[in-house]
C-alpha positions as CSV (number, residue, x, y, z in Angstrom):
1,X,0.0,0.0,0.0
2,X,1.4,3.8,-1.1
3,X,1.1,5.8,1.8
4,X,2.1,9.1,2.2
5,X,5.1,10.4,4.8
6,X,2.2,12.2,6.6
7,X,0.0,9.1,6.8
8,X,2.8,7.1,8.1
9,X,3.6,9.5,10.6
10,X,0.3,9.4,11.5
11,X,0.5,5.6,11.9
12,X,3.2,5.4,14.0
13,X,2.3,8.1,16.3
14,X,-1.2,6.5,16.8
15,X,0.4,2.7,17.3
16,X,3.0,5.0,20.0
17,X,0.0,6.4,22.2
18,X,-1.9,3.2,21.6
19,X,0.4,1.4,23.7
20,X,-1.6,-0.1,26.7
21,X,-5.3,1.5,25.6
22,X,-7.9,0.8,23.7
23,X,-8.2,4.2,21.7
24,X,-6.1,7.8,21.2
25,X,-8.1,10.7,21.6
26,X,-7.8,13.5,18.2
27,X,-6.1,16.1,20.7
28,X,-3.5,13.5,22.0
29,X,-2.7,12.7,18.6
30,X,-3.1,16.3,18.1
31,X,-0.2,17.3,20.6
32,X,2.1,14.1,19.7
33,X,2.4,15.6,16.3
34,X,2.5,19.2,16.8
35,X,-1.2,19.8,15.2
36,X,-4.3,21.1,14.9
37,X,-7.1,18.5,16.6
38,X,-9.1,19.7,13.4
39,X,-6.3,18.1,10.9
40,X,-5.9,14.8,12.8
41,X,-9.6,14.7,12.1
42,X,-9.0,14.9,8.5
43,X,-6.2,12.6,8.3
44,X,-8.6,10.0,10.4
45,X,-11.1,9.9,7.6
46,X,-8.3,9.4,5.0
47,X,-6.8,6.5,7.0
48,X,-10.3,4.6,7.8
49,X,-11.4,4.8,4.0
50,X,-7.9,2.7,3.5
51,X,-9.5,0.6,6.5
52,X,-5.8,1.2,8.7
53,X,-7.7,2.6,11.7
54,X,-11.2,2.5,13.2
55,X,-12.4,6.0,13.9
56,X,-16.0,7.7,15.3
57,X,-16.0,10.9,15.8
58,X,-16.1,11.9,19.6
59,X,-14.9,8.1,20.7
60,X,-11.3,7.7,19.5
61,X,-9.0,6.1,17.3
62,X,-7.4,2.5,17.2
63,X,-5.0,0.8,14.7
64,X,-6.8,-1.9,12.7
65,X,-4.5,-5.3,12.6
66,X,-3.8,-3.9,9.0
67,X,-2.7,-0.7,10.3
68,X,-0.6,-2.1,13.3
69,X,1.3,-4.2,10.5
70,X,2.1,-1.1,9.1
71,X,3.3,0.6,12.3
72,X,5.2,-2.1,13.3
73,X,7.1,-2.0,9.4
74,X,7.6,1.5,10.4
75,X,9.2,1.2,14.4
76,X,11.0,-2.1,12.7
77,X,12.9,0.3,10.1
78,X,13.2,3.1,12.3
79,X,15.4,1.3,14.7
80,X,17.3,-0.4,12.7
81,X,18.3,2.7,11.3
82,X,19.3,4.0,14.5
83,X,21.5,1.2,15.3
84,X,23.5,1.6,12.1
85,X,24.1,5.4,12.7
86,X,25.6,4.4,16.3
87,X,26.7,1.1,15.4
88,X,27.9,1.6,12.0
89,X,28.9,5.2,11.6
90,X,30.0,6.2,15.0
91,X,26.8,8.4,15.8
92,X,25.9,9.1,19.5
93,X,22.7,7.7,21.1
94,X,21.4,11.6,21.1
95,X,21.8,12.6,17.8
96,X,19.9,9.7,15.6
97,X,16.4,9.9,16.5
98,X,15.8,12.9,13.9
99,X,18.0,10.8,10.9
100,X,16.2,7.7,11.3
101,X,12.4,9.8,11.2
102,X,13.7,10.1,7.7
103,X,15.1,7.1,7.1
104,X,12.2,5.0,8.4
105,X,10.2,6.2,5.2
106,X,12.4,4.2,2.6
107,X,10.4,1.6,2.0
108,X,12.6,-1.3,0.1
109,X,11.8,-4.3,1.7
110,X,15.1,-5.9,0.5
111,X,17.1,-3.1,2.1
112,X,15.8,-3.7,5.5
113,X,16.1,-6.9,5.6
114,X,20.2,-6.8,4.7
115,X,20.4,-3.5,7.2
116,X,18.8,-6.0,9.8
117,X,21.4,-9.0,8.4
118,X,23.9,-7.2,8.4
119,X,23.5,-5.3,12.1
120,X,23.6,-9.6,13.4
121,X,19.7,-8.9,13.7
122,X,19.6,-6.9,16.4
123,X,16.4,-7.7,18.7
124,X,17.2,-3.9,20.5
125,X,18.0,0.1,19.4
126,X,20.4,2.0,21.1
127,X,17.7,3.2,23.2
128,X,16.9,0.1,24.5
129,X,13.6,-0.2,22.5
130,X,12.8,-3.3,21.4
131,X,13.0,-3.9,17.5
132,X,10.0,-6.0,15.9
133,X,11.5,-9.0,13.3
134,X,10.1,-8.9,9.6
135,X,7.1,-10.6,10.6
136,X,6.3,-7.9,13.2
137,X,7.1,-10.0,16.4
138,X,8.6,-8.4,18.9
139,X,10.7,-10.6,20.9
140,X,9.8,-10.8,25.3
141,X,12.4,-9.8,27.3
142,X,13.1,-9.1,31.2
143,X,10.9,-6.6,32.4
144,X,12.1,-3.4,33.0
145,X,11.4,-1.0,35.6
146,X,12.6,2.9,36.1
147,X,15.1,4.0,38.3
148,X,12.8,5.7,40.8
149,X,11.3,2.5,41.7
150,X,13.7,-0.1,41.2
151,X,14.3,-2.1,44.5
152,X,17.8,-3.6,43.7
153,X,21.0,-1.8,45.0
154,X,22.6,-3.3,41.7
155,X,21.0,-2.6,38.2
156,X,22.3,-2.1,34.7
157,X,21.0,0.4,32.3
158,X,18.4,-1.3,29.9
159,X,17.0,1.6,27.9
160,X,15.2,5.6,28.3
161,X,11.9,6.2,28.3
162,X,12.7,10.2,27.3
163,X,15.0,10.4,24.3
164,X,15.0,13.4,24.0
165,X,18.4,14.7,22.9
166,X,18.5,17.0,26.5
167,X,18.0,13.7,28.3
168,X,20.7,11.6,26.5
169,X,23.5,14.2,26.5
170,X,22.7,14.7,30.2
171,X,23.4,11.3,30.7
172,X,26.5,10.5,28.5
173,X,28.0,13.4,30.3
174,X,27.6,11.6,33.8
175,X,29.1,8.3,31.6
176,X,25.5,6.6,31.7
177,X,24.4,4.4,28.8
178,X,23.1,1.1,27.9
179,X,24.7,-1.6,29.6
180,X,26.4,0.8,32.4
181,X,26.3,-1.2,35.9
182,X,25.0,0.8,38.6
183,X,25.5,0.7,42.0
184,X,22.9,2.2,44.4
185,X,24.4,4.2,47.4
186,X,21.1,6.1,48.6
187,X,18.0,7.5,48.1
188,X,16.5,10.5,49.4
189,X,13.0,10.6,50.3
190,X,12.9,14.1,50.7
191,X,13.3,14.8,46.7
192,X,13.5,11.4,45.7
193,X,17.1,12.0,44.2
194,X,18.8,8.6,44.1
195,X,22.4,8.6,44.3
196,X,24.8,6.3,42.6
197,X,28.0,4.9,41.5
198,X,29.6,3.8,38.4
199,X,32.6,1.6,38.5
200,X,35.6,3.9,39.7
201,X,34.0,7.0,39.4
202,X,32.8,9.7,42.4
203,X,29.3,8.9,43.6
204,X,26.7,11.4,42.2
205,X,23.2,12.4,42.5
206,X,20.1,12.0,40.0
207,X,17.0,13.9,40.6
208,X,13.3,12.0,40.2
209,X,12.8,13.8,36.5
210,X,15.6,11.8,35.8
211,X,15.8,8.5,37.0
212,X,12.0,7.8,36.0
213,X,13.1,8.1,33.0
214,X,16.5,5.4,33.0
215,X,14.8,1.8,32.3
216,X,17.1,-0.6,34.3
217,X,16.9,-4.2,35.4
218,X,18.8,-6.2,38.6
219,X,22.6,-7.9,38.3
């Protein structure tokens, strides 16, 4: 199916605030996008009439199973992109996200699948999201839990739920990225700052804004 760069921006976005509900409201997909609620509207009707989503007016909008194929095709290409960029051609984990919104447009099937062959397959990004296989499966892993609440005084970084480029040069200025071991020396109830350690390195403190955001799992 052609679709436009819009309508798969669209797409993706909905299959994004999808995650966990049974519909996205117009003004959530609306904000996502940087929009008007009144063209998200438009853009609905254009989608449903190629049966990709199911839309009422007033009562939301959900992926159809055709339309979640598509936005998985979409995530799939998009990180693989990104792991190339850091992988491949030396890019840091902050500055990839806006290269690979344009690369996850080129559709060639046959490209993907050698960049995916030729990355070893890689099941995650360099973000620590998940990447779906050709078929759209997206493989289970250990469950992760933020920072903030993780019980464990030893945890390694798994993946950021913010990637915003603020975020990620913030933290590969403290040395933290995927796969760093870290060691938990205290937390602070009155800010709920969490202080930790990596390796040799001084102690330091992270505030709650960011350590709700670092995805970790136990050692």
């Amino acid at each position: 199916m052609n679709l436009t760069v819009a309508e798969e921006n669209y797409i993706k976005s909905i299959y994004k605030l999808q995650d966990g509900n049974d519909v996205v409201s117009t003004n959530a997909i609306a904000y996502e996008l940087a929009t008007k609620p009144a063209s998200v509207t438009d853009m609905a009707k254009k989608l449903k009439e190629k049966k990709l989503i199911d839309y009422e007016k007033y009562q939301g909008i959900s992926l159809t199973a055709d339309g979640r194929k598509i936005a998985l095709q979409i995530v799939r290409r998009h990180r693989l992109w990104e792991c190339f960029l850091v992988d491949k051609l030396s890019f840091s984990w902050d500055e990839v996200h806006e290269i690979a919104e344009e690369l996850e447009h080129v559709r060639s099937e046959k490209l993907i699948s050698r960049l995916s062959a030729f990355l070893g397959n890689p099941t995650s990004d360099p973000h620590g999201d998940p990447i779906p296989d050709a078929q759209g499966r997206i493989s289970k892993s250990q469950p992760l839990v933020s920072l903030d609440k993780a019980t464990a005084r030893r945890l390694e970084v798994a993946g950021v739920s913010d990637q915003s480029s603020a975020l990620l040069e913030f933290l590969n200025a403290k040395g933290i990225r995927l796969g760093t071991h870290l060691d938990i020396i205290e937390r602070y109830e009155f800010d709920n700052s969490v202080e930790v350690k990596i390796r040799n390195q001084p102690a330091f403190t992270l505030s709650e804004q960011v350590s709700k955001n670092i995805m970790v799992k136990s050692l």
